[in-house]
C-alpha positions as CSV (number, residue, x, y, z in Angstrom):
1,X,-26.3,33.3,1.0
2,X,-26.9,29.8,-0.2
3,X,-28.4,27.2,2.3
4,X,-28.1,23.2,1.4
5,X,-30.3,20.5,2.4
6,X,-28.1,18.2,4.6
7,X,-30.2,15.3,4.5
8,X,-29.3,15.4,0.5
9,X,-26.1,13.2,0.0
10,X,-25.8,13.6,-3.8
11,X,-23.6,16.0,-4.2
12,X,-24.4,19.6,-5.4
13,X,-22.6,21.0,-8.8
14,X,-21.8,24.7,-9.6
15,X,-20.3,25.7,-13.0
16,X,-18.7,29.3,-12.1
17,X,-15.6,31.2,-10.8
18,X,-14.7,29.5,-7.2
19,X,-14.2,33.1,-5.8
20,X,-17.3,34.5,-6.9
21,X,-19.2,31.5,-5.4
22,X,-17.6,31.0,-2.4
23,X,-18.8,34.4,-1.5
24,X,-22.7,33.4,-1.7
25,X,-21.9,30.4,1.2
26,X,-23.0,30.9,4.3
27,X,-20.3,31.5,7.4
28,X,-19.0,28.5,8.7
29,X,-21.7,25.8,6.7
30,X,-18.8,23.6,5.6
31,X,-17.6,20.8,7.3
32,X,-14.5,20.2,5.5
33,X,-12.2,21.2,2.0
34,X,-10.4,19.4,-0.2
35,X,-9.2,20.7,-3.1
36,X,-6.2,21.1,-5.3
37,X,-5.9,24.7,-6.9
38,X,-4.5,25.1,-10.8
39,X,-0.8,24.8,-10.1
40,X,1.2,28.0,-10.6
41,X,1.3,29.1,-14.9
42,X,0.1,24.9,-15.9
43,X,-3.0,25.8,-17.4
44,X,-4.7,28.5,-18.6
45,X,-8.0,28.8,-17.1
46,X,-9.3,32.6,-15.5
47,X,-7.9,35.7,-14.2
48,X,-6.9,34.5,-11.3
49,X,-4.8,31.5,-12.6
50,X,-3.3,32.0,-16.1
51,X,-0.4,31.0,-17.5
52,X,1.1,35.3,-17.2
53,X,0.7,35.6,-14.1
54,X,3.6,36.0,-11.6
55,X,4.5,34.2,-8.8
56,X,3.6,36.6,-6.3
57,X,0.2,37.2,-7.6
58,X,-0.2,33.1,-7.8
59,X,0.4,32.9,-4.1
60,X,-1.8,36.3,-3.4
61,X,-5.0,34.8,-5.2
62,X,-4.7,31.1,-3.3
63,X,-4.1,33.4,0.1
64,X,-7.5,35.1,-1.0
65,X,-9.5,32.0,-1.9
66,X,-7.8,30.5,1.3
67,X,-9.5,33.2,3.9
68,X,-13.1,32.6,1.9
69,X,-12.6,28.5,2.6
70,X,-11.4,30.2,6.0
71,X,-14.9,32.2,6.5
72,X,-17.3,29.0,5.4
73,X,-15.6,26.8,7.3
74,X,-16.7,25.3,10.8
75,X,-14.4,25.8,13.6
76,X,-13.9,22.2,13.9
77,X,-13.5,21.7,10.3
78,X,-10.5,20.7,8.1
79,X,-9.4,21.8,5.0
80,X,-6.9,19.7,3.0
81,X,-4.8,21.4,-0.2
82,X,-3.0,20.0,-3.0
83,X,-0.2,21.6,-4.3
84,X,2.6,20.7,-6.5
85,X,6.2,22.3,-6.9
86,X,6.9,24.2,-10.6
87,X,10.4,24.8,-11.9
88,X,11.6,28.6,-13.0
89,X,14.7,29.4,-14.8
90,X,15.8,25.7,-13.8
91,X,15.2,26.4,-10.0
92,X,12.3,25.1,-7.8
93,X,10.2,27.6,-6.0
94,X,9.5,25.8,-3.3
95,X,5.9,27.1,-3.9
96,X,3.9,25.2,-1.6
97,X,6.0,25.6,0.8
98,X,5.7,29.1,0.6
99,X,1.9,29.0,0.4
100,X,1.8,27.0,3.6
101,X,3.6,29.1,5.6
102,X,1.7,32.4,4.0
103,X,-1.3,30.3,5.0
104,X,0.4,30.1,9.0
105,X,0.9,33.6,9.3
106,X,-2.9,34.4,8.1
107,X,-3.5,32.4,11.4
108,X,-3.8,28.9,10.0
109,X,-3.2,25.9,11.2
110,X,-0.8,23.2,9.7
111,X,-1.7,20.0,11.5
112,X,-0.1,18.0,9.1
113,X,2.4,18.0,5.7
114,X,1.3,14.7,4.2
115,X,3.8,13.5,1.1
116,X,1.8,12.3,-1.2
117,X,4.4,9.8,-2.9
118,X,3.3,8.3,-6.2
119,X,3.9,4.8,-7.2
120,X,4.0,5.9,-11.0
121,X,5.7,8.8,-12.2
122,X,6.4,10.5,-15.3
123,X,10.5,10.5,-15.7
124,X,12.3,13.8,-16.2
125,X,14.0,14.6,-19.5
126,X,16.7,16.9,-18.2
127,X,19.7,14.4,-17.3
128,X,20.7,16.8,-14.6
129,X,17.4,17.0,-12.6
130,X,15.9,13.4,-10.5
131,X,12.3,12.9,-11.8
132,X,9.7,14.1,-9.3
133,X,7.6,11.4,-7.9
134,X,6.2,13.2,-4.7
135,X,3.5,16.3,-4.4
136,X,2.4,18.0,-0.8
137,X,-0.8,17.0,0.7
138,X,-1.3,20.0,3.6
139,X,-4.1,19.5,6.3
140,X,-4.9,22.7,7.9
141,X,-7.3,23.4,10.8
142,X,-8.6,27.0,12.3
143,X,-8.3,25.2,15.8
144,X,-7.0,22.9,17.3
145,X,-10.4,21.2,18.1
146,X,-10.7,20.2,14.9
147,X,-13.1,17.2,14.2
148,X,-10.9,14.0,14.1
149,X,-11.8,10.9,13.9
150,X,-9.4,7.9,13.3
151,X,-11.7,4.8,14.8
152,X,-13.8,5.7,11.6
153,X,-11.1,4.7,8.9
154,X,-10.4,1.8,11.2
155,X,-14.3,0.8,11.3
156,X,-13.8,0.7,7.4
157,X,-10.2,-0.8,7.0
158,X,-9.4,-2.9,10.6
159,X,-9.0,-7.0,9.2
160,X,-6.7,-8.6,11.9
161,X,-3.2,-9.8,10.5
162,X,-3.7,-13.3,10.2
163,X,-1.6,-15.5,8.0
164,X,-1.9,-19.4,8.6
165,X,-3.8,-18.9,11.1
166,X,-1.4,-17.1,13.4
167,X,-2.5,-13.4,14.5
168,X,0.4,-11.2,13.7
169,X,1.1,-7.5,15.5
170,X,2.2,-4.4,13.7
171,X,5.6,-5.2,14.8
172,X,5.5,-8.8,12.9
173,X,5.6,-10.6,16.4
174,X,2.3,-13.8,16.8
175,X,1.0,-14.8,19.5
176,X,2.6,-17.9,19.5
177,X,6.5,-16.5,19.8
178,X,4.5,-14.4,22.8
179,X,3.3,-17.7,24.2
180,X,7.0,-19.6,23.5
181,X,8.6,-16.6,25.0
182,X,6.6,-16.3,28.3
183,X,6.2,-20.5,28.6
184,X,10.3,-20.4,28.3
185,X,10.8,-17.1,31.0
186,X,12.7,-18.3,34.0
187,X,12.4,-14.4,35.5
188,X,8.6,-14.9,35.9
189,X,7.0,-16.6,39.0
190,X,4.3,-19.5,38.2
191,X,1.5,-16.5,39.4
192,X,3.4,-14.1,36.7
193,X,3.8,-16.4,34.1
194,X,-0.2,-17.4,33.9
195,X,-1.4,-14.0,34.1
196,X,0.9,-13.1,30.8
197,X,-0.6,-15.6,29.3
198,X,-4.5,-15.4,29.8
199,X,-3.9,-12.0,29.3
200,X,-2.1,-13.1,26.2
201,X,-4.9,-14.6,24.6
202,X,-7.5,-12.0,25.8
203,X,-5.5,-9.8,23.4
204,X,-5.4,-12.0,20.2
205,X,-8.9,-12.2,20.8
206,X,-9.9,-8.8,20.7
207,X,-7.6,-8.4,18.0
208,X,-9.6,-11.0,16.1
209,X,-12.7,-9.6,17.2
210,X,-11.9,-6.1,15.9
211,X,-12.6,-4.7,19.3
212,X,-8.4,-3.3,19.2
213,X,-6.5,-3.0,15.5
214,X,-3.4,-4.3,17.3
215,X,-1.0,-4.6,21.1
216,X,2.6,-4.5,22.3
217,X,3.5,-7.4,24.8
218,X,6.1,-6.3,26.6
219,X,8.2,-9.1,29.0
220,X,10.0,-8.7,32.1
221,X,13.8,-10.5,30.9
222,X,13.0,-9.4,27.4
223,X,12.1,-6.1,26.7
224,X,13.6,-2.8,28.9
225,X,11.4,-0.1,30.1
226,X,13.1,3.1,31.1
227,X,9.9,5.2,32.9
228,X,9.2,5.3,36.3
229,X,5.8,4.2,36.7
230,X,5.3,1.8,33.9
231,X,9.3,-0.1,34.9
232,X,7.8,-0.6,38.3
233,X,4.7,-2.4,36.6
234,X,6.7,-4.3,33.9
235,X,8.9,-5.6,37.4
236,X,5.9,-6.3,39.7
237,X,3.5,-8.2,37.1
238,X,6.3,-9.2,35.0
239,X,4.9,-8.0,32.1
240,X,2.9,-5.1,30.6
241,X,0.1,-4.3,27.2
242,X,0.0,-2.1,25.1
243,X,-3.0,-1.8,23.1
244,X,-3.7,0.1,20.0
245,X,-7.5,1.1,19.4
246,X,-7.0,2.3,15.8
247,X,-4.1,2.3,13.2
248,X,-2.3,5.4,12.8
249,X,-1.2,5.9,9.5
250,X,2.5,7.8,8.2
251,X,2.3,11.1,7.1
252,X,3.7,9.2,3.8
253,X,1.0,8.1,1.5
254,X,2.2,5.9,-1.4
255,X,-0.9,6.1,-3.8
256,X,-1.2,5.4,-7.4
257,X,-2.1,8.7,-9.9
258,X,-5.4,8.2,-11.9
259,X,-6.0,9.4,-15.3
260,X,-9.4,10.1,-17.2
261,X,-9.6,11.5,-20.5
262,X,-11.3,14.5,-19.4
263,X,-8.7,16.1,-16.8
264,X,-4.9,16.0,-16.9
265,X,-4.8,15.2,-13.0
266,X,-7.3,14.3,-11.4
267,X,-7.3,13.1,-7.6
268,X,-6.8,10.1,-6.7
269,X,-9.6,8.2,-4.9
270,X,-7.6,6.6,-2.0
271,X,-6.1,10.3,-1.7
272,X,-9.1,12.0,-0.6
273,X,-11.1,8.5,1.5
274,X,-8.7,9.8,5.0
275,X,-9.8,12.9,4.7
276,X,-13.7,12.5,4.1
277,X,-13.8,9.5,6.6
278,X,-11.4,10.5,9.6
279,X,-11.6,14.4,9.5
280,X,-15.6,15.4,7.8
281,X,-18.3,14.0,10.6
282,X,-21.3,11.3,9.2
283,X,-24.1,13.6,7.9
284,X,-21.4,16.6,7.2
285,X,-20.5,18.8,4.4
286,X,-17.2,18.7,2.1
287,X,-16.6,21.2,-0.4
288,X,-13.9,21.4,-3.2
289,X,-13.9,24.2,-5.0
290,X,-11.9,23.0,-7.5
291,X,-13.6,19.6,-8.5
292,X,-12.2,18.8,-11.8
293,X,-13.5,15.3,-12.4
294,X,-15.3,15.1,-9.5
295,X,-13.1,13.0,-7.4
296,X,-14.2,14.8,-4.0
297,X,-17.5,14.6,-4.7
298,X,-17.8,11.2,-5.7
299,X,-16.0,9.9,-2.7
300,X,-18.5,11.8,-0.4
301,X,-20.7,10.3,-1.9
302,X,-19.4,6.6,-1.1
303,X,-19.0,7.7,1.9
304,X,-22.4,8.8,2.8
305,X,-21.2,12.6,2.9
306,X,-22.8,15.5,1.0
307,X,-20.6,17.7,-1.0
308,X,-20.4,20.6,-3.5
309,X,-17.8,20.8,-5.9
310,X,-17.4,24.0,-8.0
311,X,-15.5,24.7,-11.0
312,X,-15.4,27.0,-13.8
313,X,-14.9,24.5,-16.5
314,X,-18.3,23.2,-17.7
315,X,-16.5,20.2,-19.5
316,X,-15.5,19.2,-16.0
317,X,-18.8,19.7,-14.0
318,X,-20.4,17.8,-17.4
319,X,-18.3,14.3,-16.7
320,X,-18.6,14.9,-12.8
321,X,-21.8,14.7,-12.8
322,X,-22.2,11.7,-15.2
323,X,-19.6,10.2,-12.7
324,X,-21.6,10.8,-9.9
325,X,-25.3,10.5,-11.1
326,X,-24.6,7.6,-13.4
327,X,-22.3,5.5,-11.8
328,X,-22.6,2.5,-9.4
Protein backbone atom coordinates (compact mmCIF):
# COMPACT_ATOMS: atom_id res chain seq x y z
CA UNK A 1 0.00 0.00 0.00
CA UNK A 2 1.36 3.45 -0.84
CA UNK A 3 1.96 5.97 2.07
CA UNK A 4 2.41 9.94 1.24
CA UNK A 5 4.32 12.43 2.95
CA UNK A 6 1.64 14.91 4.30
CA UNK A 7 3.87 17.69 4.96
CA UNK A 8 4.51 17.59 0.91
CA UNK A 9 1.92 20.02 -0.67
CA UNK A 10 2.97 19.59 -4.30
CA UNK A 11 0.91 17.34 -5.54
CA UNK A 12 1.82 13.70 -6.47
CA UNK A 13 1.25 12.46 -10.28
CA UNK A 14 0.47 8.78 -11.36
CA UNK A 15 0.35 7.81 -15.13
CA UNK A 16 -1.82 4.42 -14.95
CA UNK A 17 -5.31 2.80 -14.92
CA UNK A 18 -7.37 4.62 -11.85
CA UNK A 19 -8.66 1.06 -10.80
CA UNK A 20 -5.42 -0.63 -10.73
CA UNK A 21 -4.01 2.29 -8.58
CA UNK A 22 -6.56 3.00 -6.39
CA UNK A 23 -6.06 -0.56 -5.14
CA UNK A 24 -2.24 0.18 -3.86
CA UNK A 25 -3.87 3.28 -1.40
CA UNK A 26 -4.06 2.70 1.82
CA UNK A 27 -7.72 2.42 3.72
CA UNK A 28 -9.10 5.53 4.49
CA UNK A 29 -5.74 7.93 3.69
CA UNK A 30 -7.81 10.36 1.64
CA UNK A 31 -9.31 13.27 2.86
CA UNK A 32 -11.40 14.11 -0.02
CA UNK A 33 -12.35 13.28 -4.09
CA UNK A 34 -13.10 15.19 -6.79
CA UNK A 35 -13.25 13.89 -9.99
CA UNK A 36 -15.23 13.75 -13.11
CA UNK A 37 -15.23 10.08 -14.79
CA UNK A 38 -15.12 9.82 -18.95
CA UNK A 39 -18.73 10.42 -19.60
CA UNK A 40 -20.64 7.39 -20.92
CA UNK A 41 -19.31 6.22 -24.94
CA UNK A 42 -17.45 10.25 -25.37
CA UNK A 43 -14.03 9.10 -25.63
CA UNK A 44 -12.28 6.20 -26.11
CA UNK A 45 -9.85 5.67 -23.51
CA UNK A 46 -9.50 1.86 -21.62
CA UNK A 47 -11.55 -1.11 -20.98
CA UNK A 48 -13.43 0.24 -18.64
CA UNK A 49 -14.71 3.35 -20.54
CA UNK A 50 -14.84 2.94 -24.42
CA UNK A 51 -16.93 4.11 -26.75
CA UNK A 52 -18.76 0.02 -27.12
CA UNK A 53 -19.53 -0.35 -24.07
CA UNK A 54 -23.22 -0.43 -22.84
CA UNK A 55 -24.89 1.47 -20.52
CA UNK A 56 -25.22 -0.95 -17.89
CA UNK A 57 -21.58 -1.79 -17.87
CA UNK A 58 -20.83 2.16 -17.83
CA UNK A 59 -22.73 2.47 -14.64
CA UNK A 60 -21.27 -1.03 -13.27
CA UNK A 61 -17.55 0.15 -13.66
CA UNK A 62 -18.19 3.89 -12.00
CA UNK A 63 -20.15 1.73 -9.02
CA UNK A 64 -16.77 -0.28 -8.91
CA UNK A 65 -14.36 2.64 -8.88
CA UNK A 66 -16.91 4.27 -6.53
CA UNK A 67 -16.52 1.51 -3.53
CA UNK A 68 -12.42 1.80 -4.09
CA UNK A 69 -12.81 5.99 -3.48
CA UNK A 70 -15.37 4.43 -0.81
CA UNK A 71 -12.45 2.09 0.86
CA UNK A 72 -9.51 5.05 0.80
CA UNK A 73 -11.68 7.47 1.99
CA UNK A 74 -11.82 8.94 5.61
CA UNK A 75 -14.97 8.67 7.42
CA UNK A 76 -15.29 12.25 7.50
CA UNK A 77 -14.27 12.74 4.07
CA UNK A 78 -16.11 13.99 0.90
CA UNK A 79 -16.18 12.92 -2.38
CA UNK A 80 -17.53 15.18 -5.08
CA UNK A 81 -18.45 13.59 -8.87
CA UNK A 82 -18.95 15.16 -12.18
CA UNK A 83 -21.22 13.74 -14.40
CA UNK A 84 -22.90 14.81 -17.48
CA UNK A 85 -26.21 13.54 -19.25
CA UNK A 86 -25.64 11.62 -22.98
CA UNK A 87 -28.50 11.28 -25.42
CA UNK A 88 -29.48 7.59 -26.93
CA UNK A 89 -31.71 7.02 -29.76
CA UNK A 90 -32.84 10.78 -29.20
CA UNK A 91 -33.75 10.12 -25.50
CA UNK A 92 -31.72 11.22 -22.38
CA UNK A 93 -30.64 8.53 -19.90
CA UNK A 94 -30.88 10.37 -17.18
CA UNK A 95 -27.39 8.73 -16.39
CA UNK A 96 -26.26 10.57 -13.44
CA UNK A 97 -29.17 10.29 -11.99
CA UNK A 98 -29.03 6.79 -12.15
CA UNK A 99 -25.49 6.56 -10.95
CA UNK A 100 -26.41 8.67 -7.94
CA UNK A 101 -28.94 6.69 -6.78
CA UNK A 102 -26.92 3.27 -7.57
CA UNK A 103 -24.34 5.14 -5.48
CA UNK A 104 -27.36 5.55 -2.36
CA UNK A 105 -28.22 2.07 -2.42
CA UNK A 106 -24.31 0.93 -2.05
CA UNK A 107 -24.77 2.94 1.20
CA UNK A 108 -23.73 6.34 0.09
CA UNK A 109 -24.52 9.46 1.03
CA UNK A 110 -25.94 12.33 -1.25
CA UNK A 111 -25.53 15.50 0.82
CA UNK A 112 -25.94 17.58 -1.91
CA UNK A 113 -27.03 17.71 -6.00
CA UNK A 114 -25.11 20.89 -6.97
CA UNK A 115 -26.24 22.18 -10.73
CA UNK A 116 -23.43 23.22 -12.13
CA UNK A 117 -24.98 25.90 -14.58
CA UNK A 118 -22.60 27.22 -17.30
CA UNK A 119 -22.48 30.75 -18.36
CA UNK A 120 -21.27 29.59 -21.91
CA UNK A 121 -22.67 26.81 -23.76
CA UNK A 122 -22.34 25.16 -26.93
CA UNK A 123 -25.99 25.49 -28.77
CA UNK A 124 -27.69 22.33 -29.92
CA UNK A 125 -28.11 21.67 -33.66
CA UNK A 126 -31.23 19.62 -33.51
CA UNK A 127 -34.19 22.31 -33.76
CA UNK A 128 -36.36 20.04 -31.61
CA UNK A 129 -33.98 19.63 -28.57
CA UNK A 130 -33.11 23.17 -26.02
CA UNK A 131 -29.25 23.33 -25.91
CA UNK A 132 -27.85 21.91 -22.55
CA UNK A 133 -26.24 24.49 -20.49
CA UNK A 134 -26.26 22.64 -17.06
CA UNK A 135 -24.14 19.27 -15.79
CA UNK A 136 -24.60 17.61 -12.13
CA UNK A 137 -22.09 18.34 -9.46
CA UNK A 138 -22.98 15.33 -6.61
CA UNK A 139 -21.32 15.68 -3.09
CA UNK A 140 -21.42 12.44 -1.33
CA UNK A 141 -20.33 11.62 2.17
CA UNK A 142 -20.00 7.92 4.03
CA UNK A 143 -21.46 9.75 7.17
CA UNK A 144 -23.01 12.17 8.15
CA UNK A 145 -20.03 13.60 10.17
CA UNK A 146 -18.40 14.54 7.31
CA UNK A 147 -15.72 17.38 7.64
CA UNK A 148 -17.42 20.73 6.72
CA UNK A 149 -16.25 23.73 6.95
CA UNK A 150 -18.11 26.87 5.55
CA UNK A 151 -16.24 29.85 7.85
CA UNK A 152 -13.16 28.73 5.65
CA UNK A 153 -14.61 29.87 2.14
CA UNK A 154 -15.89 32.89 4.10
CA UNK A 155 -12.21 33.53 5.64
CA UNK A 156 -11.21 33.66 1.84
CA UNK A 157 -14.25 35.44 0.13
CA UNK A 158 -16.17 37.66 3.26
CA UNK A 159 -15.73 41.71 1.86
CA UNK A 160 -18.68 43.52 3.46
CA UNK A 161 -21.33 45.02 0.90
CA UNK A 162 -20.45 48.48 0.90
CA UNK A 163 -21.41 50.80 -1.89
CA UNK A 164 -20.96 54.60 -1.17
CA UNK A 165 -20.17 54.05 1.86
CA UNK A 166 -23.46 52.47 3.03
CA UNK A 167 -23.11 48.75 4.49
CA UNK A 168 -25.67 46.70 2.58
CA UNK A 169 -27.34 43.18 3.94
CA UNK A 170 -27.94 40.11 1.87
CA UNK A 171 -31.46 41.18 1.60
CA UNK A 172 -30.32 44.73 -0.10
CA UNK A 173 -31.57 46.62 3.20
CA UNK A 174 -28.40 49.59 4.76
CA UNK A 175 -28.06 50.45 7.83
CA UNK A 176 -29.33 53.73 7.24
CA UNK A 177 -33.21 52.65 6.12
CA UNK A 178 -32.61 50.39 9.54
CA UNK A 179 -31.70 53.62 11.41
CA UNK A 180 -34.76 55.87 9.39
CA UNK A 181 -37.04 52.94 10.08
CA UNK A 182 -36.42 52.62 13.93
CA UNK A 183 -35.81 56.71 14.44
CA UNK A 184 -39.50 57.00 12.66
CA UNK A 185 -41.20 53.72 14.94
CA UNK A 186 -44.00 55.14 16.98
CA UNK A 187 -44.63 51.30 18.46
CA UNK A 188 -41.17 51.44 20.28
CA UNK A 189 -40.71 53.11 23.80
CA UNK A 190 -37.73 55.77 24.04
CA UNK A 191 -35.83 52.55 26.14
CA UNK A 192 -36.75 50.26 22.85
CA UNK A 193 -35.91 52.56 20.35
CA UNK A 194 -32.12 53.17 21.72
CA UNK A 195 -31.38 49.70 22.25
CA UNK A 196 -32.36 48.92 18.36
CA UNK A 197 -30.16 51.30 17.49
CA UNK A 198 -26.80 50.77 19.43
CA UNK A 199 -27.45 47.47 18.68
CA UNK A 200 -27.86 48.63 15.13
CA UNK A 201 -24.51 49.89 14.75
CA UNK A 202 -22.76 47.09 16.81
CA UNK A 203 -23.96 45.05 13.74
CA UNK A 204 -22.70 47.13 10.81
CA UNK A 205 -19.61 47.09 12.62
CA UNK A 206 -18.97 43.60 12.84
CA UNK A 207 -20.13 43.34 9.45
CA UNK A 208 -17.32 45.73 8.58
CA UNK A 209 -15.03 44.16 10.62
CA UNK A 210 -15.49 40.73 9.09
CA UNK A 211 -16.31 39.29 12.54
CA UNK A 212 -20.26 38.21 10.83
CA UNK A 213 -20.70 38.01 6.70
CA UNK A 214 -24.04 39.59 7.22
CA UNK A 215 -27.67 40.22 9.90
CA UNK A 216 -31.45 40.36 9.68
CA UNK A 217 -32.93 43.43 11.69
CA UNK A 218 -36.14 42.59 12.37
CA UNK A 219 -38.74 45.49 13.85
CA UNK A 220 -41.54 45.34 16.10
CA UNK A 221 -44.49 47.40 13.59
CA UNK A 222 -42.54 46.23 10.60
CA UNK A 223 -41.80 42.86 10.28
CA UNK A 224 -44.20 39.73 11.72
CA UNK A 225 -42.86 36.84 13.59
CA UNK A 226 -45.12 33.81 13.85
CA UNK A 227 -42.95 31.54 16.65
CA UNK A 228 -43.52 31.37 20.08
CA UNK A 229 -40.48 32.17 21.68
CA UNK A 230 -38.82 34.55 19.36
CA UNK A 231 -42.74 36.72 18.85
CA UNK A 232 -42.49 37.17 22.53
CA UNK A 233 -38.87 38.73 22.13
CA UNK A 234 -39.54 40.70 18.90
CA UNK A 235 -42.77 42.24 21.35
CA UNK A 236 -40.78 42.75 24.64
CA UNK A 237 -37.41 44.41 23.14
CA UNK A 238 -39.23 45.60 20.16
CA UNK A 239 -36.89 44.19 17.95
CA UNK A 240 -34.77 41.13 17.29
CA UNK A 241 -30.96 40.09 15.11
CA UNK A 242 -30.30 37.86 13.19
CA UNK A 243 -26.80 37.27 12.46
CA UNK A 244 -25.18 35.21 9.74
CA UNK A 245 -21.51 33.89 10.59
CA UNK A 246 -20.79 32.75 7.10
CA UNK A 247 -22.44 32.92 3.63
CA UNK A 248 -24.20 29.98 2.48
CA UNK A 249 -24.02 29.54 -0.97
CA UNK A 250 -27.16 27.94 -3.58
CA UNK A 251 -26.85 24.53 -4.59
CA UNK A 252 -26.79 26.51 -8.11
CA UNK A 253 -23.32 27.35 -9.23
CA UNK A 254 -23.17 29.66 -12.35
CA UNK A 255 -19.40 29.13 -13.47
CA UNK A 256 -17.77 29.78 -16.68
CA UNK A 257 -16.23 26.35 -18.72
CA UNK A 258 -12.49 26.54 -19.34
CA UNK A 259 -10.78 25.27 -22.26
CA UNK A 260 -6.93 24.23 -22.84
CA UNK A 261 -5.62 22.80 -25.81
CA UNK A 262 -4.76 19.63 -24.28
CA UNK A 263 -8.23 18.29 -22.74
CA UNK A 264 -11.74 18.74 -24.30
CA UNK A 265 -13.15 19.58 -20.64
CA UNK A 266 -11.43 20.29 -18.23
CA UNK A 267 -12.73 21.57 -14.69
CA UNK A 268 -13.20 24.59 -14.02
CA UNK A 269 -11.13 26.33 -11.23
CA UNK A 270 -14.00 28.09 -9.30
CA UNK A 271 -15.79 24.54 -9.66
CA UNK A 272 -13.51 22.66 -7.55
CA UNK A 273 -12.15 25.96 -4.74
CA UNK A 274 -15.75 24.92 -2.46
CA UNK A 275 -14.88 21.70 -2.38
CA UNK A 276 -11.04 21.86 -1.45
CA UNK A 277 -11.61 24.83 0.93
CA UNK A 278 -15.03 24.08 2.85
CA UNK A 279 -15.11 20.14 2.74
CA UNK A 280 -10.89 18.87 2.67
CA UNK A 281 -9.38 20.09 6.27
CA UNK A 282 -5.77 22.45 6.16
CA UNK A 283 -2.87 19.96 5.89
CA UNK A 284 -5.41 17.18 4.20
CA UNK A 285 -5.41 14.98 1.18
CA UNK A 286 -7.57 15.32 -2.11
CA UNK A 287 -7.41 12.87 -4.67
CA UNK A 288 -8.94 12.77 -8.34
CA UNK A 289 -8.50 9.98 -10.05
CA UNK A 290 -9.26 11.31 -13.03
CA UNK A 291 -7.09 14.58 -13.34
CA UNK A 292 -7.02 15.41 -16.92
CA UNK A 293 -5.36 18.74 -16.92
CA UNK A 294 -4.78 18.86 -13.55
CA UNK A 295 -7.38 21.21 -12.36
CA UNK A 296 -7.81 19.35 -8.88
CA UNK A 297 -4.46 19.27 -8.26
CA UNK A 298 -3.54 22.65 -9.01
CA UNK A 299 -6.17 24.14 -6.84
CA UNK A 300 -4.89 22.03 -3.86
CA UNK A 301 -2.10 23.37 -4.44
CA UNK A 302 -3.33 27.18 -4.09
CA UNK A 303 -4.95 26.12 -1.46
CA UNK A 304 -2.21 24.72 0.57
CA UNK A 305 -3.68 21.10 0.15
CA UNK A 306 -1.73 17.99 -1.06
CA UNK A 307 -3.21 16.01 -3.71
CA UNK A 308 -2.70 13.09 -6.19
CA UNK A 309 -4.23 13.02 -9.36
CA UNK A 310 -4.06 9.88 -11.53
CA UNK A 311 -4.75 9.25 -15.05
CA UNK A 312 -4.00 6.94 -17.73
CA UNK A 313 -3.32 9.48 -20.31
CA UNK A 314 0.36 10.43 -20.18
CA UNK A 315 -0.32 13.55 -22.51
CA UNK A 316 -2.52 14.70 -19.63
CA UNK A 317 -0.23 13.93 -16.49
CA UNK A 318 2.65 15.68 -19.07
CA UNK A 319 0.80 19.33 -19.10
CA UNK A 320 -0.47 18.75 -15.41
CA UNK A 321 2.54 18.64 -14.24
CA UNK A 322 4.03 21.61 -16.25
CA UNK A 323 0.78 23.33 -14.86
CA UNK A 324 1.59 22.63 -11.57
CA UNK A 325 5.50 22.56 -11.26
CA UNK A 326 5.91 25.57 -13.65
CA UNK A 327 3.38 27.83 -12.95
CA UNK A 328 2.99 30.87 -10.52
Amino acid sequence: MKKFDKNQKIPTFIEGDSFAILKTLNDKSIDCVITSPPYFREREKNKHFNLNQTLDSYIENILLISREIKRVLKDEGSFWLNLGDSYQKTSLQLIPTKIASKLIEDGWILNNDVIWKKTSYTPTSYKKRLSSSFEHFFHFVKTNEFYYNLIALDAKKRRPNISDGVIKTSSNVTGVNYLKILSDSSILSPIQKGNAIKTLKECLDEVKDGKISDFRFLIKGHNKVNSGNRKEELENNGFIVIKSKYNKPSDVWEILPEKNSIHYAPFPESLVSFPIIVTCPPKGIVLDPFVGSGTTCYVAMKNNRNSIGIDINKDFIKYAKRRCFKED
